[in-house]
Structures are given as structure tokens and as C-alpha cells.
N, C-alpha and C positions, 0 to 999 in steps of 0.2 A: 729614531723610534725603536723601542725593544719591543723581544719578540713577545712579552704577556699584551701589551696594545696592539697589536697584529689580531692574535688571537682572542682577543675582546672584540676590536670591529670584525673578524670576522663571524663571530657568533652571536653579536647584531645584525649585520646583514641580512643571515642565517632567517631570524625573528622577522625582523623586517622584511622578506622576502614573503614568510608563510602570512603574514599581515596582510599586507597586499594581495597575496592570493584570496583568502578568505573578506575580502572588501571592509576591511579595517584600516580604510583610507589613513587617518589621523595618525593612529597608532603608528604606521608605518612609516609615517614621513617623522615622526618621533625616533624613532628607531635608527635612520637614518642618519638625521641631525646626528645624533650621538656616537654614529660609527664614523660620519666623516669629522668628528671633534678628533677620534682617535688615530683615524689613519685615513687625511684630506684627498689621498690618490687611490683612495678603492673603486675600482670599477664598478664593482658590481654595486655598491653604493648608490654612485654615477647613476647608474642606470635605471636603477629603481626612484631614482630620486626626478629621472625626466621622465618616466613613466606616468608618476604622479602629476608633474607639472601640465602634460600632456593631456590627464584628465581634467583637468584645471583649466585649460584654456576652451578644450571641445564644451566646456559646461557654459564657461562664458559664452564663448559661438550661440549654445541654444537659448540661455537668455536672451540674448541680443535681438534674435531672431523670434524670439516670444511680445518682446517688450514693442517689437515694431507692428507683429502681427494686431497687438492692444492696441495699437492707435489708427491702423487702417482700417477696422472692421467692425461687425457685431461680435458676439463675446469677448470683447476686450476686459473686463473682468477674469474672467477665467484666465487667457495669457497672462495676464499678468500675475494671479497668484500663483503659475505654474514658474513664471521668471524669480519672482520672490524663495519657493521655494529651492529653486538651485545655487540661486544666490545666498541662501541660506546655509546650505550644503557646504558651498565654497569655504563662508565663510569657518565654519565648524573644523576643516578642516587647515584652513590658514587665516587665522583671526584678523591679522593683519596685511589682507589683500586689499589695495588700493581701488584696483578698478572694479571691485564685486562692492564693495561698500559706497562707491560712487555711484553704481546702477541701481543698488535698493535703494538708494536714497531716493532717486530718479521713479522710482516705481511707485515707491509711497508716498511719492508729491503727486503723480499722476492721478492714484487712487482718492485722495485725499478731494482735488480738484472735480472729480467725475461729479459732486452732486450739484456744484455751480452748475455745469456745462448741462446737467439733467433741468438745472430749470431754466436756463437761456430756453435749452430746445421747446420745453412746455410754451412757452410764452412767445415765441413764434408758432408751433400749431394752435395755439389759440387765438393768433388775430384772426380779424376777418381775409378769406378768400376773396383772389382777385377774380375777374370776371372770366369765367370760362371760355379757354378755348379750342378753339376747332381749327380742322384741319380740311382743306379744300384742294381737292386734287386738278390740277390744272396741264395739261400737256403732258401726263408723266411726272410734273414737278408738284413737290408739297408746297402749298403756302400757307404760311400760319397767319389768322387777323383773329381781333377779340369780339366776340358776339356779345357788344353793346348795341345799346339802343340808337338808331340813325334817324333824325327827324325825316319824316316823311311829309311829302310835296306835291301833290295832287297834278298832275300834267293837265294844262289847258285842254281841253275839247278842241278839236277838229271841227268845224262848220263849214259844211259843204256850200257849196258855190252859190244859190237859193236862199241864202241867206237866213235861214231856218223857217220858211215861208209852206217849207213843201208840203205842207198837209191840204193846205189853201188852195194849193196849183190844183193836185189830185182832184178834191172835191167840186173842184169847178169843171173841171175835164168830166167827171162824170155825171155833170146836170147837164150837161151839153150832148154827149152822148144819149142819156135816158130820154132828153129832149127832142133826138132826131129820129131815136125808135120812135117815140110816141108820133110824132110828125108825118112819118113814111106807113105809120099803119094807119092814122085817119085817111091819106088820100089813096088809097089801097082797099079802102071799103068802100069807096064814092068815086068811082070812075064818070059817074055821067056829067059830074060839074067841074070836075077835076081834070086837066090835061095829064094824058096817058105820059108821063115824061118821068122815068126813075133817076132820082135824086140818089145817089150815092149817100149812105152815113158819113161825116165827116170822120176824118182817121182824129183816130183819139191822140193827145195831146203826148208825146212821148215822154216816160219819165224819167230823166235819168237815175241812174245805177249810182247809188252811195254806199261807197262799202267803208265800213265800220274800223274806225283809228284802231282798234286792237288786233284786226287781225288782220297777219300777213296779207301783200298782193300773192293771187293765184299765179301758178306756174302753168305756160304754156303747155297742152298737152303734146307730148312727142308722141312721134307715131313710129313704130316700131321698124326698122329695116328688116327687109324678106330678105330670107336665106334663099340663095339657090341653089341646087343641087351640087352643082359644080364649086361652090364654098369650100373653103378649107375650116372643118371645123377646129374652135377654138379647144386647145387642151385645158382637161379640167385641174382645177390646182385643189388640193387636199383642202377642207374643211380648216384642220389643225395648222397647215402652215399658215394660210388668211389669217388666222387666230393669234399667231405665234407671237408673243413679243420681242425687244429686243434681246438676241442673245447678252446673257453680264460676261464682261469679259473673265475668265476665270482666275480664283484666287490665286496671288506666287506664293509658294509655301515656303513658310518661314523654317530657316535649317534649326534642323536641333540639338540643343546644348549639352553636349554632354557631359554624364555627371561625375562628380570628383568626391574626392575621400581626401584624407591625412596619412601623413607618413613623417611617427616620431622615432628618430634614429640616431640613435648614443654609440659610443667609442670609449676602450679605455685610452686609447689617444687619438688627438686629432687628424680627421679623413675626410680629403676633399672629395667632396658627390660627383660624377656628372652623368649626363645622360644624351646617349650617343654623340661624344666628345663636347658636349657642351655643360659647362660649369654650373650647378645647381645651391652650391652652397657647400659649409663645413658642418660636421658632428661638431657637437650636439644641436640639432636643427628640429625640425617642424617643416615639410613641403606638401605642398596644394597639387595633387597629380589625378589626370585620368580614373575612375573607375575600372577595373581590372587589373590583369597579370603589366606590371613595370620592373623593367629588370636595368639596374642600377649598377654603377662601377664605380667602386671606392679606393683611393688612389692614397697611400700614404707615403713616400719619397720611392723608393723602389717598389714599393711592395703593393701589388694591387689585387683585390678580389672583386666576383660579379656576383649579384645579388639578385635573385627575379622575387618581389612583391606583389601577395594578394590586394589590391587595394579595393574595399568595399567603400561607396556609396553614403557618404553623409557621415562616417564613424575615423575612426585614427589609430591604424595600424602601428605598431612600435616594433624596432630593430634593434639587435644591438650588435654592432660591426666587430670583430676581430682581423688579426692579421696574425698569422703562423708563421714560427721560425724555426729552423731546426738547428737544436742543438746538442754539446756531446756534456753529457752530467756527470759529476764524480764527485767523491765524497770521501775525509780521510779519518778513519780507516775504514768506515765504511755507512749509509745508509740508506733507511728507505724512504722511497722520495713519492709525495702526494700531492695532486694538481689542485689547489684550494678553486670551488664553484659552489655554485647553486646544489651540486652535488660533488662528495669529495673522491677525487680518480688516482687511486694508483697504478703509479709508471711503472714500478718496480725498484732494486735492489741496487744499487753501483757497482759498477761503472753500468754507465750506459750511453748507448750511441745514436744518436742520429735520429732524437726522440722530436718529433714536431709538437710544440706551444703556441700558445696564443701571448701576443704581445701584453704587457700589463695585467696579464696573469699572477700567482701568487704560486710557488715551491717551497713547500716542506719537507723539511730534512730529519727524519727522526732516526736516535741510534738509544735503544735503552739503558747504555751506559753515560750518556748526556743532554744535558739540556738540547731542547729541539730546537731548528734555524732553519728559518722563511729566507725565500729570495725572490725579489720582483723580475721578471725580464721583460726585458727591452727591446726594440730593432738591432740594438747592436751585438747584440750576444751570439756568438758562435759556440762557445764555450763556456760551463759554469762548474766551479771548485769550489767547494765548501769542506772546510778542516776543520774537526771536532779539536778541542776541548770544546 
């Protein structure tokens, strides 16, 4: 690779960088494409290049989670031209993404189907209604029955023992009575023919007691037990305890889940994650962690640094990892050396000593009497010479 391709991608980068700052998504991954045609190991490329990607999936994430909301609920309309819409988005900016053109498709079948499914529902609220029901509280317990119609049965009569004669019996018992008033007053006015002899009325005929099939037998009367002084009287219990029902045994309360975020983290070389010594994965990744402060250790053969991450709640934080080396620079006969980034850093003049770089970084060598010369560095560099012509 000569150095005019160095400095081509790197003043794509450069574009592609202010692109993506100012949300000129497209643009940017454009930009990109054409800096890693020129120079396939630029970092910063890399990185902008997962940044994007990173947007890309989190967009999927919300469709996903739009598209489900449209089918469990009311406004499912609304979800789903909000999933259409990012699926849109998606696609504008990678025309040819697989799984965003798989979901619209899936959304605009759904859409499509909603007016069947609107007159299923019509044409079941319009049958007729079943029979009403009620709920009847029995012991504490609910029982549900339907309030239809129960043919009704008349219960036989009760006929008391008289054989339903008793009106007969009565009326004769009291011609027999009227008959011995009448009787004991004629010989009560006529003592001189009459034997002074009182005749008793006869006892009138007794009638029995018929009580009525409907209602209950009477309860004996109970007669109340006397207190005596000497009683212990009974302790009164509260109104409201009487009252109280049974206590509900108390809810277990369900633990709470907590919430997570993304974390998209690039390398210009490969760095294995872990997190308090356990292995999370390599750069260039995407991890599912905690909500809050996660501080992370990235391991690349010797060289390792820590990393503490804000991690917010439902959104995708991006990283982009380094590894510093130190080395001794010189340049013959002599120049000045500039740390190619995001922004361009001069080291200074040659010879120099013991300057710390980031791995996969990029060194420019410029001396106004010659063509300028880039140097990539690597883990292995201790030392870097560069001789003009």
C-alpha cells in the first residue's frame, strides 16, 4: 500500500467520522466502505464501521419489540407503523439487510390481514348472547351456574291427620257447646221442677294444633342462665375481631429484574473481554450487561488494560479499546512525526524516546525535503527507523 492510499483513507475516515457525528448515517457507512477499499486495516474505519452496525441492530431490537407489542394488544396499528418506520430507516441505510426486509415484509402481511381478523371479531359480537351469568357466593367460595329457566313442581300439600274434615269436627263441637249453654240456662230459671243438680258444660272438643307445611317447627324457648355474683364474667371480644375475616396469607414479592443496556466495543486488534476473570467474549463484539458503572478488562497477549463503562438502560454504549506501547522513534536525517486520529497529534521532531502509542495506530514522518512516510505499529515494536530518501 503506498503512502497517497494511506492518506486517502485517511481523509475518508476524517469525512466519515464528521458524517456520523452529524447523523448522516448512509453517508458515513459510504465513506467507510471506500476508506477500507483503500486501506482494509484502519482502525478507525473499524470502528466507525461497528458503531454503525451497532445502530443497526439496537433499531432491530426496537422493531422487534414494536412488532410484538402489535400483536399482544390494542393499538397494534400504531406499533406497527412505528416498526415499519425503523425498518425503513434500516433499510435506507443498508439496502440490502436481510433480517429488516424479512420483518417488513412480516409487518405488512400483518397489516394487510387486520381487516379479515376485524370482521371475524364483528361477526362473533353479533351473535346472539349466551344466557347470563351469575355468581353465587357460597362458604367464601364463588360458584358460577347459568340463570336459565328450571321447570317448576308444585310440592304436594301436607294433609293433617283429620283428613281435611276439620272444619266439620269444629262446627259440631260448637253446636254442642251453644247447646249446653242453652240447656244449663233453661234449668237455672226453673228451679221448682227442675232438680237443683249443676251439670257441668261438657269440655269442648279439643282441636288439634296444625301448623302450616311452610313454616318452620318452633324453637323451644331457652331460658336464660342467672349470673351470680360470684361469676366470672365473660371477657368482651372487639366488634371488628367478630367481624374480621380470614386473614389472605400475604403476597411473596416477586424479585426485581434488573435492567440492562449494550455495550459495542471495537479494537484495532483483537481483545479478549473478561469480567472479574471470567471470559465475556472478543473485539469486535456487542454485550448484554447490568445497567450502570461496568468496569471491564481487556487482555491482548501481554498487554492488558481496565476499562470502567457507563452503561444506560435500554440504549448501546460503544468503546473503542487501545493498547499503548512504548517506543524509541528516529528518522534519517531527520523528521517530524504526527500521530494520525480522529484528531492529528504531534510527537515532535527526531530522535525521540520512549514516546507511548496506541497499537494499530498510524505515524507520519514528514521532512520538507521529501516525500512523507506512514508507519503502522504493532505489539511488537520497541523501536521504529525510518530513512528518507
Amino acid at each position: 500500500m503506498n503512502t497517497s492510499e494511506i492518506t486517502s483513507a485517511a481523509q475518508l475516515v476524517k469525512q466519515a467520522q464528521a458524517a456520523y457525528e452529524q447523523k448522516r448515517t448512509k453517508e458515513s457507512a459510504s465513506l467507510v466502505k471506500d476508506a477500507l477499499r483503500s486501506d482494509p486495516e484502519n482502525a478507525e474505519a473499524r470502528a466507525i464501521q461497528a458503531a454503525i452496525l451497532s445502530d443497526i441492530s439496537r433499531d432491530l431490537t426496537d422493531a422487534r419489540a414494536l412488532l410484538n407489542d402489535a400483536q399482544r394488544g390494542d393499538g397494534g396499528h400504531k406499533y406497527r407503523k412505528a416498526a415499519e418506520i425503523i425498518l425503513l430507516k434500516i433499510l435506507y441505510v443498508d439496502p440490502d439487510h436481510a433480517e429488516a426486509k424479512s420483518m417488513l415484509a412480516t409487518a405488512k402481511g400483518s397489516a394487510e390481514s387486520q381487516p379479515a381478523a376485524r370482521a371475524t371479531t364483528a361477526a362473533v359480537h353479533a351473535a346472539p348472547a349466551p344466557a347470563a351469568v351469575e355468581t353465587k357466593h357460597t362458604q367464601g367460595e364463588e360458584l358460577m351456574f347459568t340463570a336459565a329457566p328450571v321447570p317448576f313442581q308444585k310440592k304436594p300439600e301436607k294433609r293433617s291427620a283429620w283428613g281435611g274434615k276439620l272444619p266439620l269436627v269444629v262446627v259440631g263441637a260448637l253446636f254442642v257447646v251453644v247447646g249446653g249453654v242453652l240447656f244449663f240456662g233453661f234449668f237455672s230459671k226453673h228451679p221448682a221442677t227442675t232438680a237443683s243438680v249443676s251439670t257441668p258444660p261438657p269440655a269442648p272438643t279439643p282441636t288439634p294444633a296444625v301448623r302450616p307445611a311452610s313454616q318452620p317447627p318452633s324453637k323451644p324457648a331457652v331460658t336464660p342462665a342467672k349470673v351470680t355474683p360470684s361469676s366470672t364474667p365473660t371477657p368482651a371480644v372487639p366488634a371488628e375481631t367478630r367481624t374480621a375475616a380470614t386473614p389472605t396469607p400475604a403476597a411473596v414479592p416477586t424479585p426485581a429484574v434488573p435492567a440492562t443496556g449494550f455495550l459495542a466495543v471495537s479494537s484495532p486488534t483483537s481483545a479478549e473481554i473478561y469480567m472479574n476473570d471470567k471470559r465475556l467474549g472478543e473485539t469486535p463484539t456487542t454485550l448484554q450487561l447490568n445497567a450502570g458503572k461496568q468496569t471491564l478488562e481487556y487482555r491482548h497477549g501481554n498487554l492488558k488494560t481496565v476499562i470502567t463503562h457507563d452503561i444506560k438502560a435500554k440504549e448501546t454504549t460503544t468503546a473503542f479499546v487501545t493498547f499503548d506501547v512504548d517506543v524509541q522513534i528516529n528518522a534519517r536525517p531527520w523528521a517530524q512525526v504526527f500521530l494520525e486520529g480522529s484528531t492529528r497529534k504531534a510527537l515532535g521532531q527526531t530522535p525521540l524516546g520512549s514516546v507511548r502509542v496506541p497499537i494499530g495506530s498510524t505515524l507520519t514522518f514528514e521532512n520538507p525535503n521529501f516525500p512523507t512516510k506512514s508507519y503502522r505499529v504493532t505489539d511488537k515494536d520497541s523501536s521504529i527507523q525510518i530513512a528518507f530518501p
